[in-house]
C-alpha positions in Angstrom: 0.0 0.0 0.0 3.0 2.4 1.3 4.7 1.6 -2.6 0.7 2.2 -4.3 0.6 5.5 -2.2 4.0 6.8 -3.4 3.1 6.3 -7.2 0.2 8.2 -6.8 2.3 10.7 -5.2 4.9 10.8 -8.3 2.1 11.1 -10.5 0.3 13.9 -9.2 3.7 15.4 -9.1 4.2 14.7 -12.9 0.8 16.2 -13.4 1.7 19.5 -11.3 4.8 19.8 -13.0 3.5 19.1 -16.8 0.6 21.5 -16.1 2.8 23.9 -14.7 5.4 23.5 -17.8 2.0 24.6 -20.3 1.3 27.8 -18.1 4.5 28.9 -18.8 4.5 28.0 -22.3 1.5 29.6 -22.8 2.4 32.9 -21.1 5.9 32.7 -23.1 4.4 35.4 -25.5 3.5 37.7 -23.1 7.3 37.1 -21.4 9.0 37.4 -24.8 7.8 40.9 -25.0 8.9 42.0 -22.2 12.0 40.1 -22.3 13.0 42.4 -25.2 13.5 45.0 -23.2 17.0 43.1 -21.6 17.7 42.1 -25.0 18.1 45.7 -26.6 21.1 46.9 -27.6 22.5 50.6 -28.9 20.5 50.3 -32.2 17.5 48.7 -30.1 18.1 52.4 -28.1 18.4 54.3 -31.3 14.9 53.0 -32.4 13.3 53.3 -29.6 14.4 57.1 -29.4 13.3 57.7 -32.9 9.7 56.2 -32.1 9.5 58.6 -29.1 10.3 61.9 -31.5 8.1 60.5 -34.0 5.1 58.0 -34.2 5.0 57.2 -30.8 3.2 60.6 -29.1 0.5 60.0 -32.5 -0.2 56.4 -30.9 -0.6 57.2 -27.7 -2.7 60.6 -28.3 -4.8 59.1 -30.5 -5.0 55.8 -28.3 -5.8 57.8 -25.2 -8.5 60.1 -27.3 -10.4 56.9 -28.2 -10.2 55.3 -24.9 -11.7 58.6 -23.2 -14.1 58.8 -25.6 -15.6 55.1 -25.2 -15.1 55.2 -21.8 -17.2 58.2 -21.1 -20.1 56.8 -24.1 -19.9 53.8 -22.2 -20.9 54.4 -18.4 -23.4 56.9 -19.8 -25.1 54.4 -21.9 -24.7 51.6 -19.8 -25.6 53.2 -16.2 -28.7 54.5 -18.2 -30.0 51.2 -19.3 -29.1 49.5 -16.2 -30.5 51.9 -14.1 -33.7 52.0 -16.4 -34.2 48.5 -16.6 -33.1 47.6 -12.7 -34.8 50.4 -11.1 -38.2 51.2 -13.7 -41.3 49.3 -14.7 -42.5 50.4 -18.5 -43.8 48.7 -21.3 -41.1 45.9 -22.5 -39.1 46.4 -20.1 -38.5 42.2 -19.4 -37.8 42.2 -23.2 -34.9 45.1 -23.1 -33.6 42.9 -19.8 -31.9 40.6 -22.5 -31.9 42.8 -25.6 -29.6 45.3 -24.8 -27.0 42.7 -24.4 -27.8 41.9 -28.4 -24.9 44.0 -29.4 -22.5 41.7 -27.3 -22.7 39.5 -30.5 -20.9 42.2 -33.4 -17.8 42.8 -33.7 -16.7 46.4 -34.0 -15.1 45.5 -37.3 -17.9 44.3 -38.8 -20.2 47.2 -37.5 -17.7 49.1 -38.7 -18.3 47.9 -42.1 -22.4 47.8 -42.0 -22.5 51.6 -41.2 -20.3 52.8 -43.1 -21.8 51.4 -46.4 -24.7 52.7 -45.3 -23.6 56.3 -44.2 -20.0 57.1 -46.5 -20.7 59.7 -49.3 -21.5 57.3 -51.8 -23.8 55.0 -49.8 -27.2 54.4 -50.9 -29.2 57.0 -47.8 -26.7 60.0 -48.7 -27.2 59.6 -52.9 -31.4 58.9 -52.0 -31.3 61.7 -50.1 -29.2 63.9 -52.5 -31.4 62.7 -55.7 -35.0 63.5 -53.7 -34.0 66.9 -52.5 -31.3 68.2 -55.2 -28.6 68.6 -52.0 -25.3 68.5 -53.5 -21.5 66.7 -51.6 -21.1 65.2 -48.6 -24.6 65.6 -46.4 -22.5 64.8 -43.3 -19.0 63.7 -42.4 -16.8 60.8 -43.6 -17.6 58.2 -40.8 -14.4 57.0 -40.9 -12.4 59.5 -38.3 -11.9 59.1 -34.4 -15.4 59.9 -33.4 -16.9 57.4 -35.7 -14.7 54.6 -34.5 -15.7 56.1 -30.6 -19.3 55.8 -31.3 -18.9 52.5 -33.0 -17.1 51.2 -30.0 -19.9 52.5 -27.5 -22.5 50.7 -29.4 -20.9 47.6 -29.2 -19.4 47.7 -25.9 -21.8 49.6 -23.8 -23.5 45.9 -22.5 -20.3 45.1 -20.5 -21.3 48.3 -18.3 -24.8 47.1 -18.5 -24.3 43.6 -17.2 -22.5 44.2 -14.5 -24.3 48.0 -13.1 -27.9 46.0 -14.0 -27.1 43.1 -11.6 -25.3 45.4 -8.7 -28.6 47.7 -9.4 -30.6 44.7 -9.1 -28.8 43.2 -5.7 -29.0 46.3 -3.6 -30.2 49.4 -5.1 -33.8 48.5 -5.1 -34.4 48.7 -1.1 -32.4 52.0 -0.7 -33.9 53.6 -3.4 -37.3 52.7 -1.4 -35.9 54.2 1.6 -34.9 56.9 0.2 -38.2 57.7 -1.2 -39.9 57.4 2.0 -37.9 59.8 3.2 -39.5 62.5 0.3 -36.4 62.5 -2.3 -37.7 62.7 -6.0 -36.9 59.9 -8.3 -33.8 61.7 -10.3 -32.4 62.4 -6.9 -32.6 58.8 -5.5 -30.7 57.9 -8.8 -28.3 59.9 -8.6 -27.4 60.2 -5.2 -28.1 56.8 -4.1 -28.5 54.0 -7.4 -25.3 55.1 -9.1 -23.1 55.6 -6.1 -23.4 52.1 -5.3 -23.0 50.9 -8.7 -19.6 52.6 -9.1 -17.1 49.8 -9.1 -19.4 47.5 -11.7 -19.2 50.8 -13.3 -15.2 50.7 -13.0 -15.2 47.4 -14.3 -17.3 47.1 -16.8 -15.6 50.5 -18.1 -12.0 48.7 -17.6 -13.5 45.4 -19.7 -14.9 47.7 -22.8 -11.2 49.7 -22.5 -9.2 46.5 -23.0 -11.4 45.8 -25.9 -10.7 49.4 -27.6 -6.8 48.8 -27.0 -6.7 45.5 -28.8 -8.7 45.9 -31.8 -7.4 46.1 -35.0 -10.1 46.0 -37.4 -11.6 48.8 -36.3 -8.6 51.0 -36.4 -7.1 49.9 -39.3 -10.0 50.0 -41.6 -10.8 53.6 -40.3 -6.9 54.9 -40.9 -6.4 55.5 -37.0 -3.2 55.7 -35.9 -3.5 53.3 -32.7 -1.0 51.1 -30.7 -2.6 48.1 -32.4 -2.2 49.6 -35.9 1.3 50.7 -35.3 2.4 46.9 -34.1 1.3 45.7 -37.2 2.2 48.3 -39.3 6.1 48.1 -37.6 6.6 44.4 -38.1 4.7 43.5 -41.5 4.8 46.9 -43.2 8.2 48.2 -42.2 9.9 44.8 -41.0 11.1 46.1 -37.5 10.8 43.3 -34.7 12.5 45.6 -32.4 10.2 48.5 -33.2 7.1 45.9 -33.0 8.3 44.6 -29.6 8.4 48.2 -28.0 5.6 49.6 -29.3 3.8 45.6 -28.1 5.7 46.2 -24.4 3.7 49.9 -23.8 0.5 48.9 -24.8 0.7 45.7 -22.9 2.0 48.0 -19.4 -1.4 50.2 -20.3 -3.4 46.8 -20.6 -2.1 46.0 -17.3 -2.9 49.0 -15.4 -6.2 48.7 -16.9 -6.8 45.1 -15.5 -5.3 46.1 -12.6 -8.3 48.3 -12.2 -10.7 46.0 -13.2 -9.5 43.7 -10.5 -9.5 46.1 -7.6 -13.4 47.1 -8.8 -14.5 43.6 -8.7 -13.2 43.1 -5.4 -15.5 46.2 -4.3 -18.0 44.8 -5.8 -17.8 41.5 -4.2 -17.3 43.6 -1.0 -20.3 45.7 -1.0 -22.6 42.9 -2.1 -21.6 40.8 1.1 -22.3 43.7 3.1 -25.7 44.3 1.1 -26.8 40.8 2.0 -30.0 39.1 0.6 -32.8 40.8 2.1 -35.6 41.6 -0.1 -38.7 43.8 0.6 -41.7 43.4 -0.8 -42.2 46.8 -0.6 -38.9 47.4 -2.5 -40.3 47.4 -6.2 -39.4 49.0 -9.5 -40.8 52.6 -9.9 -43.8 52.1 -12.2 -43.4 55.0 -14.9 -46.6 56.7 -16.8 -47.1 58.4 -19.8 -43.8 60.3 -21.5 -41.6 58.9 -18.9 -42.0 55.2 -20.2 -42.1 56.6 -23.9 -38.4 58.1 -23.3 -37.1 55.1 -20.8 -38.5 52.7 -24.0 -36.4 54.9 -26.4 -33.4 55.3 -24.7 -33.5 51.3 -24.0 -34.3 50.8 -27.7 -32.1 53.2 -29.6 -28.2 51.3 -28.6 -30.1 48.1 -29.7 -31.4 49.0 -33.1 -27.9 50.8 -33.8 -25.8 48.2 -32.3 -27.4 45.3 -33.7 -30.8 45.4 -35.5 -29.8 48.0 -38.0 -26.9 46.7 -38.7 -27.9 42.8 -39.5 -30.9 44.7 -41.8 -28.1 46.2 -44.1 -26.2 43.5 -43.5 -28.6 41.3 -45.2 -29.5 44.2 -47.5 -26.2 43.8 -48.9 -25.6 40.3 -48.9 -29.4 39.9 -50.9 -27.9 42.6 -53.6 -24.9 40.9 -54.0 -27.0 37.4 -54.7 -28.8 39.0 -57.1 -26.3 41.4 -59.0 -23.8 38.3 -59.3 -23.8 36.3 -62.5 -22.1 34.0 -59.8 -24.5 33.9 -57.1 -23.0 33.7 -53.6 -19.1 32.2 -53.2 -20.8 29.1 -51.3 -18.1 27.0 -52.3 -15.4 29.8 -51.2 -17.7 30.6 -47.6 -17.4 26.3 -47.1 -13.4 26.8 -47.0 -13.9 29.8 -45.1 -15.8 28.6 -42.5 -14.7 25.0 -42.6 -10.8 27.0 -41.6 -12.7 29.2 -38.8 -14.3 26.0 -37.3 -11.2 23.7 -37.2 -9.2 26.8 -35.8 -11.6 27.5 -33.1 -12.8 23.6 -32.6 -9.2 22.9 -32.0 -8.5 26.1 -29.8 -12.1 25.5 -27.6 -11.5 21.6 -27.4 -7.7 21.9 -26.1 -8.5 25.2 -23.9 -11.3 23.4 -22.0 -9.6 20.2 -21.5 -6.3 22.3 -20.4 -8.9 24.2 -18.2 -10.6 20.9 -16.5 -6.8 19.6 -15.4 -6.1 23.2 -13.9 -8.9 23.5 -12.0 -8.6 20.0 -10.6 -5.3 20.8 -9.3 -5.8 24.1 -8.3 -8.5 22.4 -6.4 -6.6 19.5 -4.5 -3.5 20.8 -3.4 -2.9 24.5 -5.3 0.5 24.6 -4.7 2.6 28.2 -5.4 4.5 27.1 -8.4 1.3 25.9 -10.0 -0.8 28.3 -8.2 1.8 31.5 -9.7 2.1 29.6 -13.4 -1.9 29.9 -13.3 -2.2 33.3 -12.5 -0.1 34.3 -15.5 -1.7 32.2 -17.9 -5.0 34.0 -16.9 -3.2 37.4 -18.1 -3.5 36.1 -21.5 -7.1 37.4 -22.3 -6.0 40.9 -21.3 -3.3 41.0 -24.2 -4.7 42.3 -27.6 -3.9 39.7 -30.1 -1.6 42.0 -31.6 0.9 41.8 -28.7 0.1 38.1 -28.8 1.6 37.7 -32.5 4.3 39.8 -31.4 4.9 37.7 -28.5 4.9 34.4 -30.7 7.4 35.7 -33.2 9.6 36.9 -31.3 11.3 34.0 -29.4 10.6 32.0 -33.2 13.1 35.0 -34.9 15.6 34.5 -31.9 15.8 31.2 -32.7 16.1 31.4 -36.2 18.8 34.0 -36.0 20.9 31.2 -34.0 20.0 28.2 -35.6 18.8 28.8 -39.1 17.9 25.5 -40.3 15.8 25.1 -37.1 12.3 25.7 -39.4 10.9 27.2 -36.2 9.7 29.9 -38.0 7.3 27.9 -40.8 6.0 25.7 -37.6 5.2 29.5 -36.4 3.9 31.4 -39.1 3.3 28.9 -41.6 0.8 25.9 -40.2 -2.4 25.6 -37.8 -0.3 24.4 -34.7 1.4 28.0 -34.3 -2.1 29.7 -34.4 -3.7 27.5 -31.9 -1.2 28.2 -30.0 -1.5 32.0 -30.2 -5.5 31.5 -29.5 -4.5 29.0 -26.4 -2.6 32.3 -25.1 -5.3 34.8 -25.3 -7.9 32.8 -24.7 -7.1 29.9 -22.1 -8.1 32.4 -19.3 -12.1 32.4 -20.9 -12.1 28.7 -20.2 -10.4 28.7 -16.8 -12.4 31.4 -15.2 -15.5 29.6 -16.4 -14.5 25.9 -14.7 -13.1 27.6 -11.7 -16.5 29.2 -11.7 -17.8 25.6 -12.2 -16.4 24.5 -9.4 -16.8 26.7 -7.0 -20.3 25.1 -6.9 -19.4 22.0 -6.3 -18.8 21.3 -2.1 -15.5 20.2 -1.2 -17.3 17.8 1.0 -17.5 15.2 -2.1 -13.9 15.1 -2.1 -13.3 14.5 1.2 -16.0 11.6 1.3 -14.5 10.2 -1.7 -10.9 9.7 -0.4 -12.3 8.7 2.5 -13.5 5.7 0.5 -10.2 5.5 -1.0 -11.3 6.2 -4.4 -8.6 7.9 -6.4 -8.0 11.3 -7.3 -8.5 10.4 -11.4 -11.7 8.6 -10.4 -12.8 11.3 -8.4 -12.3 13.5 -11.2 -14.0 11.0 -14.1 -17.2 10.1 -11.9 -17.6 13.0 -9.4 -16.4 16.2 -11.1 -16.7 15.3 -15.2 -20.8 14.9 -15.0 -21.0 18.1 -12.4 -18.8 20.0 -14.3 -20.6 19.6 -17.9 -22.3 22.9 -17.8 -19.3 24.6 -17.3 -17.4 22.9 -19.4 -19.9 23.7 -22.1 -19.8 27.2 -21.3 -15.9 27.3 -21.7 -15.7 25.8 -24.8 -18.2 28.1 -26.4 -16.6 31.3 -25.2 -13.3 30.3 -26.6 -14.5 28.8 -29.8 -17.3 32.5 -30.6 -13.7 34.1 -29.1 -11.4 32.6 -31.5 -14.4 33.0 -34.5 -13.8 36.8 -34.3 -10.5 37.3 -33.4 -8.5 39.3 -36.4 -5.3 40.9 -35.6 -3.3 37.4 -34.4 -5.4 35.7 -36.9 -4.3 38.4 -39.8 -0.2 37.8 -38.6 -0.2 33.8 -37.9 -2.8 32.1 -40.4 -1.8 29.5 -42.3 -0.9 30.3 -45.9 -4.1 29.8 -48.3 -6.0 29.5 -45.2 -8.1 32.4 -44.5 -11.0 32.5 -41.6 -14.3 34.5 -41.7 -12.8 37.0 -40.0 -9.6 37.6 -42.1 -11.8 37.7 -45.5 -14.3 40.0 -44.2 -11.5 42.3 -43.5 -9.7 41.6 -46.4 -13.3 42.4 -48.9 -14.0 45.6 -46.9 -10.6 46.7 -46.8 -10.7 46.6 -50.5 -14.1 48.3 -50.6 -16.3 45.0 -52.0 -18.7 45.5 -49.0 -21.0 42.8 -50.1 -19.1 40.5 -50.9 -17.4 41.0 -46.8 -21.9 40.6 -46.0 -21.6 36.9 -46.3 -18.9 36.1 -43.9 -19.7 39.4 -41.3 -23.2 37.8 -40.9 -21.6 34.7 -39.9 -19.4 35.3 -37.5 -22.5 37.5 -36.3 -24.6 34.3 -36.3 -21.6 32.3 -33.7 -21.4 35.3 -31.6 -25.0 35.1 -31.0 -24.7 32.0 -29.0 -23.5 33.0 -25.5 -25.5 36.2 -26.0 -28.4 33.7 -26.1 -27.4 31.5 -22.8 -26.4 34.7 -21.0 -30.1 35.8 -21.7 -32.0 32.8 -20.8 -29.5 32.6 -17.3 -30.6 36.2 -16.8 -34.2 35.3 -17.6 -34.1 32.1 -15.1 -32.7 34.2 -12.7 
């Protein structure tokens, strides 16, 4: 028995120590850009100077401009809603409850490309509108500038604020609001000086969530002409061939993305804080303020507007396009080109979901038993992954590959890299192995520790425990982490862009690739599908809120 017990012992060992050996692979990216700072040398030095007297005060203005400007659109849309749908009663308000979190599903880039065939100079409103009235040039702005790519942002990120302000709203706002009006204060004042106080750190975070978003898009930025950290990256190593150039501009965005999750951290834990001091006392008297007349026609409006602009009006042109382009085609639709296209999206995210949820499962089993610091430390950095634009990422995956090739040329590292599906799964394994983590540690912190403990009482083993215990509990969750890394991995561009395959394009990558080239029906097609993926966790988000 003492000899049984040992190899169990060097097997869980083995386990620890393999599982720990993929964190740090994983997180190798991350560390190879900012091991480039101790790498750099007196030309390194040169170029870095040069970046600060030229492009790199354009990034960072421009960068910071956008980021302001979403953040404020963004806690001013999503504090109204939430506090109009948490703290009001009007007419559809249950339906708005899971509506407003349509938007979730669109990617910037692709509303990006809906409104501005609808809105640029040439676009069928502007020449209707020219050819009824006898107007002649531009009716209104380009709406490809900074402002544009703010709004565009707000529309499609405001439900981050939303979620998290609705269910803080929801938790504790309700009974002080009550009090508050028994002691004579109007409605606007109990909102304002009661509601949104104690939503403010689901307003921090939310606001933190959306800003990590802005800073690592691409599409966005790129097909609008803005001058970004994300657009520089790629411009510095694919346009101008400067890894040293890529890695700095890569190692200051990712300290800003790490002072932003940094925030978003320290708001969660204030969140967590004041809703175990709220505790779970309900009134019955404690209800929604019942609104009458003009007051429920604006609350319905200023519920329905972000919804219609964020996601109804956009799938109507989108579909408006794709319908013209059937029909105008001697062709028809590229179905046989959309099969590759999504057959290549669906093996790269399959693979990515499949290997980040069983990689997920094994982590949280461990960090379950016996956590350990090594394995405990090698988790925590994995999990900084998802806070790295993919940019950074591709950076961080070519960078150790051209070391290596510098020393040993006929190493080939860089085709494994660049050049097949293994070193893009492993770029998506980076950035989005966290998605699947937080969901099974969410899993099972549901699931007693008391079934353990009765289990090795029985002397059942720790992989038995894990195959007949934890497996069927852990189903839901395991579900739920798969999906979010496969709709993740769907509409990720930038890493995607750098690392695919050659001959191997995703939905994502053509739909850029049309609309870059200004064939904005033809990108219809594959933006309405990635639409379509991203639709599913919007959908089991809505029905949990709904069951709720």
């Amino acid at each position: 028995m003492a000899g049984v017990g040992r190899l169990g012992r060097r097997r869980r060992l083995a386990m620890r120590a393999l599982l720990t050996a993929l964190c740090l692979a994983l997180a190798l990216p991350v560390l190879g850009v900012l091991g480039a700072w101790f790498a750099f040398d007196a030309a390194a030095w040169a170029v870095l100077r040069h970046q600060a007297a030229t492009v790199l005060p354009e990034y960072a203005l421009q960068s910071a401009l956008l980021a302001a400007a979403v953040a404020l659109g963004v806690m001013l849309v999503g504090a109204l809603t939430a506090s109009l749908v948490a703290l009001t009663d009007f007419p559809g308000r249950r339906v708005f409850e899971w509506a407003l979190l349509l938007p979730l599903a669109m990617p910037a880039y692709v509303l990006a490309y809906a409104w501005t065939d609808a809105l640029q100079f040439a676009g069928p409103i502007q020449s209707a509108l020219r050819d009824a009235f006898g107007w002649r040039g531009a009716l209104w702005p380009d709406p490809r500038n900074a402002w544009g790519a703010a709004l565009l942002f707000v529309l499609c990120l405001y439900p981050y604020v939303y979620l998290l302000a609705r269910a803080a709203l929801a938790e504790r706002a309700v009974q002080m609001m009550e009090a508050a009006r028994l002691l004579g204060a109007p409605l606007v004042r109990r909102v304002r000086e009661v509601a949104l106080p104690m939503a403010r750190p689901a307003l921090a975070a939310g606001t933190a969530l959306a800003l990590m978003e802005v800073l690592a898009d691409y599409g966005v930025g790129s097909y609008f002409g803005l001058s970004t950290f994300s657009t520089g990256i790629y411009r510095a190593w694919l346009v101008m061939n400067d890894a040293v150039a890529a890695a700095q501009l890569a190692s200051v965005l990712l300290l800003v993305v790490a002072l932003l999750l940094l925030a978003e951290r320290a708001a969660q834990r204030r969140l967590r804080w004041a809703a175990s001091r709220a505790g779970p006392q309900h009134s019955a008297e404690a209800r929604p303020v019942v609104l009458h007349g003009g007051a429920a026609v604006a609350a319905w409006l200023a519920c329905a507007l972000p919804v219609a602009l964020g996601f109804v009006l956009p799938v109507l042109w989108l579909l408006r396009l794709l319908w013209q382009e059937a029909r105008g085609s001697e062709f028809g639709l590229p179905l046989a080109r959309f099969e590759q296209w999504a057959l290549a999206s669906l093996q790269l995210a399959g693979t990515a979901a499949l290997l980040a949820t069983l990689l997920a499962l094994a982590l949280g089993f461990a960090l379950r038993s016996r956590p350990g610091a090594l394995l405990g430390g090698a988790a925590r950095m994995l999990s900084l992954g998802y806070a790295v634009p993919g940019a950074v990422i591709a950076v961080g995956v070519l960078l150790p590959v051209g070391w290596v090739q510098a020393r040993w040329p006929d190493a080939g590292l860089a085709a494994l890299a660049t050049g097949t599906l293994a070193g893009l799964v492993y770029a998506c394994l980076t950035r989005f192995s966290a998605v699947a983590l937080q969901s099974v540690e969410a899993g099972y912190a549901r699931v007693p520790l008391s079934i353990d403990e009765t289990a090795r009482l029985l002397g059942t083993s720790p992989a038995r425990v894990f195959a007949r215990l934890h497996l069927p509990l852990m189903r839901r969750s395991a579900f739920a982490a798969a999906l979010l890394v496969f709709v993740d991995v769907m509409k990720e561009l930038p890493a995607t862009l750098v690392l695919r395959p050659f001959g191997s394009d995703t939905l994502a990558v053509v739909a850029y690739q049309f609309a870059r080239d200004e064939r904005l029906a033809e990108a219809a097609l594959p933006s309405l599908a990635i639409v379509a993926v991203g639709l599913l966790p919007v959908v089991l988000l809505s029905r949990a809120i709904r069951a709720r």
